[in-house]
Biopython code that builds the backbone (N, CA, C, O; Angstrom):
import numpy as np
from Bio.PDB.StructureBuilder import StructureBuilder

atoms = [
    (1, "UNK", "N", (94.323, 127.848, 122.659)),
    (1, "UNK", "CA", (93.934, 126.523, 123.105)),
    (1, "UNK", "C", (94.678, 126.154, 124.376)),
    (1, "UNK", "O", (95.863, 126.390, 124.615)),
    (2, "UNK", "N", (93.740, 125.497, 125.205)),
    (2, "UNK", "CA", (94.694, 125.220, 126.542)),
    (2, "UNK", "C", (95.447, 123.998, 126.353)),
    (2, "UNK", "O", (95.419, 123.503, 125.226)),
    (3, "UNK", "N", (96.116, 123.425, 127.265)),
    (3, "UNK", "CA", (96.862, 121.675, 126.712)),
    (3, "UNK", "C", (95.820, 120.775, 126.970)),
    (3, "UNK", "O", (95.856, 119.920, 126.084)),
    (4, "UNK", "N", (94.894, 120.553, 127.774)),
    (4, "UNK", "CA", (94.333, 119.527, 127.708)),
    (4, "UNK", "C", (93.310, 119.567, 126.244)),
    (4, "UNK", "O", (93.001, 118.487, 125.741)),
    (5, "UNK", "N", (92.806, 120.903, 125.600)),
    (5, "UNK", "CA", (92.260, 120.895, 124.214)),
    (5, "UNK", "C", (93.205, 120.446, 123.120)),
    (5, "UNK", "O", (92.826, 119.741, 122.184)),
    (6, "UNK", "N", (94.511, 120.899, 123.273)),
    (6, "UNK", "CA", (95.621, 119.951, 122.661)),
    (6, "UNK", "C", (96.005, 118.515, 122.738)),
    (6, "UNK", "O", (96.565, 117.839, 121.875)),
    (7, "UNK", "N", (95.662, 118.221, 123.756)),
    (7, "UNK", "CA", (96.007, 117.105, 124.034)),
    (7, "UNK", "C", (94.562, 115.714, 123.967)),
    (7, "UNK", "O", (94.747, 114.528, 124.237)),
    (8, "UNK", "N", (93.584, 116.168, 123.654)),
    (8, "UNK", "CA", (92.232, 115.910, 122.895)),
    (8, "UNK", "C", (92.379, 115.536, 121.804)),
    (8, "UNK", "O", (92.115, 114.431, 121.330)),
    (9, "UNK", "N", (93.062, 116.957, 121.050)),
    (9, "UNK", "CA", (92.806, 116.643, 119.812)),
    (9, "UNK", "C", (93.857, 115.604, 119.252)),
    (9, "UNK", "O", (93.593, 114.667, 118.498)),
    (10, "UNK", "N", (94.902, 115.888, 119.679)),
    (10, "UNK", "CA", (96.161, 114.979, 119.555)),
    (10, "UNK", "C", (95.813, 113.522, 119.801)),
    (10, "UNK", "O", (96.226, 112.700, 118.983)),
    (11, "UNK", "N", (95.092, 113.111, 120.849)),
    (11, "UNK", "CA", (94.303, 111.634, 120.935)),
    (11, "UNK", "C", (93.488, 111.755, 119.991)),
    (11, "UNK", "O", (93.875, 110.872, 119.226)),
    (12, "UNK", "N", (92.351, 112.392, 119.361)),
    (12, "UNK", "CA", (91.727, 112.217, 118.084)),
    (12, "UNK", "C", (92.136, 111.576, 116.928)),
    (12, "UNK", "O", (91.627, 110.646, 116.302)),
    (13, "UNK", "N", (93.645, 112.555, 116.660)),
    (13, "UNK", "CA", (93.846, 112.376, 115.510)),
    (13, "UNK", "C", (94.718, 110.790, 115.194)),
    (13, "UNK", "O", (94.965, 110.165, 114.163)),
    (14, "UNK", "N", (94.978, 110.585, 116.508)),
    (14, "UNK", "CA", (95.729, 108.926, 116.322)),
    (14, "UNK", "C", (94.784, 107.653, 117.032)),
    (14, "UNK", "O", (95.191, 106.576, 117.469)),
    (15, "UNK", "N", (93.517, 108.133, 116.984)),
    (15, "UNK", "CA", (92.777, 107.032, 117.632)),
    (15, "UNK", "C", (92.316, 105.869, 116.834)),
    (15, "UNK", "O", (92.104, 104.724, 117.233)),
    (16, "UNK", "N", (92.176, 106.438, 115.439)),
    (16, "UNK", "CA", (91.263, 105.375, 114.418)),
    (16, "UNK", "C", (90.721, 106.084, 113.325)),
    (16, "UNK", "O", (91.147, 107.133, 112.843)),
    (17, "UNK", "N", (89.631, 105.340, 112.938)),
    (17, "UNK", "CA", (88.576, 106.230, 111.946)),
    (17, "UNK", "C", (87.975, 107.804, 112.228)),
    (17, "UNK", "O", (87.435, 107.980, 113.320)),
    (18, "UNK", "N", (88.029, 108.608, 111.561)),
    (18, "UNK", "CA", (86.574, 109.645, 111.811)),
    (18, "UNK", "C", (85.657, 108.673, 111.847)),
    (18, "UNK", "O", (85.558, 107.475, 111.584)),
    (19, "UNK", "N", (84.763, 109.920, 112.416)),
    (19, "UNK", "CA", (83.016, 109.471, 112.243)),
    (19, "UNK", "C", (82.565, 109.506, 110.975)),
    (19, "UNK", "O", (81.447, 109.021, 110.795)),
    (20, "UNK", "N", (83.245, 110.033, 109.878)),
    (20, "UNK", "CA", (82.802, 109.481, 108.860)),
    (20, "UNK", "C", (83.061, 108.228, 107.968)),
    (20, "UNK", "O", (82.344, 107.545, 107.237)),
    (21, "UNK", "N", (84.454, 108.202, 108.344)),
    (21, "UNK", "CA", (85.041, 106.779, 107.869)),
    (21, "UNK", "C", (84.009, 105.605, 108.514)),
    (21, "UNK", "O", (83.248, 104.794, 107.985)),
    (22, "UNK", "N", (84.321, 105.881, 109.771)),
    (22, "UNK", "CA", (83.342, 104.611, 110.275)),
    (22, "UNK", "C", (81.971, 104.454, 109.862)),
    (22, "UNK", "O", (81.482, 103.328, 109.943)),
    (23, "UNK", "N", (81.302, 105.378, 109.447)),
    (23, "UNK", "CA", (79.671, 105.533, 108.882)),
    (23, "UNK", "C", (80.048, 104.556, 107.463)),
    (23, "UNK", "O", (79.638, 103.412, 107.267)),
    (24, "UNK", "N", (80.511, 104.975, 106.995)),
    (24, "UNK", "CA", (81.246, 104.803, 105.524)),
    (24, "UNK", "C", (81.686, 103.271, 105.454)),
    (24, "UNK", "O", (81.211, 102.596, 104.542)),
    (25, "UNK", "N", (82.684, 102.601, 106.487)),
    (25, "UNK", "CA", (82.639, 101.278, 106.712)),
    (25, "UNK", "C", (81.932, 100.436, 107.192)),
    (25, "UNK", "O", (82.198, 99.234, 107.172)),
    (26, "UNK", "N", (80.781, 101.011, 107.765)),
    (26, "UNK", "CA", (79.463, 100.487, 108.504)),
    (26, "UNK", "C", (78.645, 100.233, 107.554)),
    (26, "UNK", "O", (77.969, 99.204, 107.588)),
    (27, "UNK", "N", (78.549, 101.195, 106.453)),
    (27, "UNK", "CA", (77.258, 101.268, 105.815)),
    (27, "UNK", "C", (77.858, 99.881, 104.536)),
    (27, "UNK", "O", (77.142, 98.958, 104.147)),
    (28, "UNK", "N", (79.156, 100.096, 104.159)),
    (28, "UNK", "CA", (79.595, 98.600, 103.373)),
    (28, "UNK", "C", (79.739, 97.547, 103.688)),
    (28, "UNK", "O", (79.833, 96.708, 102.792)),
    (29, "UNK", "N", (79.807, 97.183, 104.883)),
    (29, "UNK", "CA", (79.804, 95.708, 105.544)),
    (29, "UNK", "C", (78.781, 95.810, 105.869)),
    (29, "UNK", "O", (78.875, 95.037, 106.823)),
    (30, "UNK", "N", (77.642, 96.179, 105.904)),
    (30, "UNK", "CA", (76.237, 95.999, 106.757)),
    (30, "UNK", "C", (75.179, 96.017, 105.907)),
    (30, "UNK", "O", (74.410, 95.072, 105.730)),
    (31, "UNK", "N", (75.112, 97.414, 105.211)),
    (31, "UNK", "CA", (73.882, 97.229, 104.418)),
    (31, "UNK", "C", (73.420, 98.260, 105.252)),
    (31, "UNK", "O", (73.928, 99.034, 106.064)),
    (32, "UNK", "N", (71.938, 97.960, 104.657)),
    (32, "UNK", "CA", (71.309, 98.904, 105.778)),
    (32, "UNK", "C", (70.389, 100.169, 104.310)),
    (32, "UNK", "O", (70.522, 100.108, 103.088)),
    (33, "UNK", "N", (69.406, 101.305, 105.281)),
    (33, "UNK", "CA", (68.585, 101.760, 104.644)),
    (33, "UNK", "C", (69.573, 102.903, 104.393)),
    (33, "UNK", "O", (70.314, 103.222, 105.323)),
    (34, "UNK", "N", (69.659, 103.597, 103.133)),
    (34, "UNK", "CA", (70.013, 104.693, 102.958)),
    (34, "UNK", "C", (71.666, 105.172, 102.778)),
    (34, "UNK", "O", (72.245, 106.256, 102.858)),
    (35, "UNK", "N", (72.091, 103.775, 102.495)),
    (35, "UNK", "CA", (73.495, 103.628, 102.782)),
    (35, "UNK", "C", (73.818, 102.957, 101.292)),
    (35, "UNK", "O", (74.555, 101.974, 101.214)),
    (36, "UNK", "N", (73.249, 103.524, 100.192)),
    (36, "UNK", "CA", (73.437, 103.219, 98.516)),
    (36, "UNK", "C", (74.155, 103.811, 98.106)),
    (36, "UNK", "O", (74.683, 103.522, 97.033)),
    (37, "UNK", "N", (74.556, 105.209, 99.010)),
    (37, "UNK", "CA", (75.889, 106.208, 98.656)),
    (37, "UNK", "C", (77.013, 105.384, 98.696)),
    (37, "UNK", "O", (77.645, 105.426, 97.640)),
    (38, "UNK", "N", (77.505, 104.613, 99.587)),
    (38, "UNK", "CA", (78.402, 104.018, 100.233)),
    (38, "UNK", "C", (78.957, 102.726, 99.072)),
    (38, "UNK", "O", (80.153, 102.495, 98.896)),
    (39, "UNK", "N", (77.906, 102.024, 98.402)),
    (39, "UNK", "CA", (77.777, 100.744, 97.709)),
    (39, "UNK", "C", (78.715, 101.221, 96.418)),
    (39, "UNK", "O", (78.634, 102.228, 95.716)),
    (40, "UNK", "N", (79.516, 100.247, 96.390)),
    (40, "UNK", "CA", (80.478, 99.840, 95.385)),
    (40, "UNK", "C", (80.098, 98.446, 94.702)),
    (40, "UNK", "O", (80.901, 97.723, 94.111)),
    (41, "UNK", "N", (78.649, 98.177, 94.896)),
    (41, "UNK", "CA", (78.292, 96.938, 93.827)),
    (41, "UNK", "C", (78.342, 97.594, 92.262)),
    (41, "UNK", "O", (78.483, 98.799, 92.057)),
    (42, "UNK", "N", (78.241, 96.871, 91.511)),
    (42, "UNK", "CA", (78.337, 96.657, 90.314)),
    (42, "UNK", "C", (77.135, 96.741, 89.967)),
    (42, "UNK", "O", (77.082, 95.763, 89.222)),
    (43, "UNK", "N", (75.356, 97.516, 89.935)),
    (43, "UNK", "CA", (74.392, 97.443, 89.979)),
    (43, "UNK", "C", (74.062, 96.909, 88.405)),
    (43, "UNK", "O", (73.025, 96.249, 88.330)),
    (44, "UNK", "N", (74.755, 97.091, 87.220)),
    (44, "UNK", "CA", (74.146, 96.551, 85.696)),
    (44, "UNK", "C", (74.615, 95.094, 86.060)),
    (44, "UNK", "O", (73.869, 94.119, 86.150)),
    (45, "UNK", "N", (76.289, 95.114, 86.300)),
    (45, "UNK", "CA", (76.393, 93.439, 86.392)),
    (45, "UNK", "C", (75.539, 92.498, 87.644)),
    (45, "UNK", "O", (75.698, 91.277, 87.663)),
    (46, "UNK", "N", (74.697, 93.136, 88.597)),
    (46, "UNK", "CA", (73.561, 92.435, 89.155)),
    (46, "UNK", "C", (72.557, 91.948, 88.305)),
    (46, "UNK", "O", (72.052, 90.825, 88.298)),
    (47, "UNK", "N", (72.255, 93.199, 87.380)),
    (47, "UNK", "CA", (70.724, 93.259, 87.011)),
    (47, "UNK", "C", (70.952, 91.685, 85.698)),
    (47, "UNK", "O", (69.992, 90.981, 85.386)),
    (48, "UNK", "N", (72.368, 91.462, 85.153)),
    (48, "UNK", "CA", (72.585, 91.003, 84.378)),
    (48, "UNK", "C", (72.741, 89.600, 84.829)),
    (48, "UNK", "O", (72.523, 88.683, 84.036)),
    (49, "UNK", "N", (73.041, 89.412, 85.841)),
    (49, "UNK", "CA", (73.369, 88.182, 86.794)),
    (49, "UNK", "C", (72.298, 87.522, 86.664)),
    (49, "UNK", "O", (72.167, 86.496, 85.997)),
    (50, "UNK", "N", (71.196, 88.262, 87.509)),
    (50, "UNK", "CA", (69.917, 87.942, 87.799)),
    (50, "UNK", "C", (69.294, 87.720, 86.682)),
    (50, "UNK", "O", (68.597, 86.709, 86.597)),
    (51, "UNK", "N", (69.397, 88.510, 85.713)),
    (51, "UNK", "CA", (68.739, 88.427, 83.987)),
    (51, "UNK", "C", (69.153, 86.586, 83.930)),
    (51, "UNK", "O", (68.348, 85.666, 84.077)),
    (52, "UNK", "N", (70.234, 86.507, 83.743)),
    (52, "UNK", "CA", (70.603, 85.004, 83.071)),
    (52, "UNK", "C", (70.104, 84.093, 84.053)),
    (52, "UNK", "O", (69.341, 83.200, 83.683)),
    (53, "UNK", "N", (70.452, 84.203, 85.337)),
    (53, "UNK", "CA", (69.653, 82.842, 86.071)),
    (53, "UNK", "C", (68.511, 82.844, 86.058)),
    (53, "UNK", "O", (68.021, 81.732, 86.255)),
    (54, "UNK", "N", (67.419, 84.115, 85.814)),
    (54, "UNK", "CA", (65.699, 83.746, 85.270)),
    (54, "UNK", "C", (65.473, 83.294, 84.013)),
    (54, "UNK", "O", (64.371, 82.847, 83.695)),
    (55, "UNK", "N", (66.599, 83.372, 83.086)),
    (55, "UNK", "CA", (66.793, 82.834, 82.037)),
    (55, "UNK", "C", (66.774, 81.455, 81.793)),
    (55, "UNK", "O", (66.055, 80.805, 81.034)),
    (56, "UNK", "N", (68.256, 80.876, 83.044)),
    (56, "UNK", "CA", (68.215, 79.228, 83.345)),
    (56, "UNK", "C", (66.789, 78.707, 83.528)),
    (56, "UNK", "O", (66.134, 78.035, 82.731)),
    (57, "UNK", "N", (66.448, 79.145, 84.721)),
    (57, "UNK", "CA", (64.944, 78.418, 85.376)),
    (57, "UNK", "C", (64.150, 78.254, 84.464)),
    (57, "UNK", "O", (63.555, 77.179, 84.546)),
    (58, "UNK", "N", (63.795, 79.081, 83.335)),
    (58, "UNK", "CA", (62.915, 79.088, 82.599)),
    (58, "UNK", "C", (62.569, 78.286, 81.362)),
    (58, "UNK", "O", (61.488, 78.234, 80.775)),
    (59, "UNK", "N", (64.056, 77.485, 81.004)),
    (59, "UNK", "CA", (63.897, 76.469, 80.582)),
    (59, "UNK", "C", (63.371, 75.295, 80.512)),
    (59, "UNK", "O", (63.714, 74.517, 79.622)),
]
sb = StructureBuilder()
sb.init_structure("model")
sb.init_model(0)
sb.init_chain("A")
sb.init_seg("    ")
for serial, (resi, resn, name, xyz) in enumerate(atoms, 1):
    if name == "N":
        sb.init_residue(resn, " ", resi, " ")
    sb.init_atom(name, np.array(xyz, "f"), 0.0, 1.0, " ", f" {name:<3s}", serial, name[0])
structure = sb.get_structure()
């Protein structure tokens, strides 16, 4: 490796996120299509949420 390929990577590795981290924090603050891998919702305690407030209304 020459120094400036060293010295690349060396700025890489202290710059921030990978490109995957950032995909990964993009796709949880945003939303977005195809980004359900990413989701840390609680999908039964939704379905259950939603269950009881069609429950309320329906009274």
């Amino acid at each position: 490796m020459s120094m400036d390929e060293d010295e690349v990577l060396k700025q890489a590795r202290t710059s921030g996120l990978t490109y995957n981290q950032a995909k990964a924090y993009i796709a949880r603050t945003t939303g977005g299509k195809g980004t359900h891998i990413y989701s840390n919702t609680d999908t039964e305690a939704v379905r259950q949420k939603n269950a009881a407030s069609m429950s309320r209304k329906q009274r």
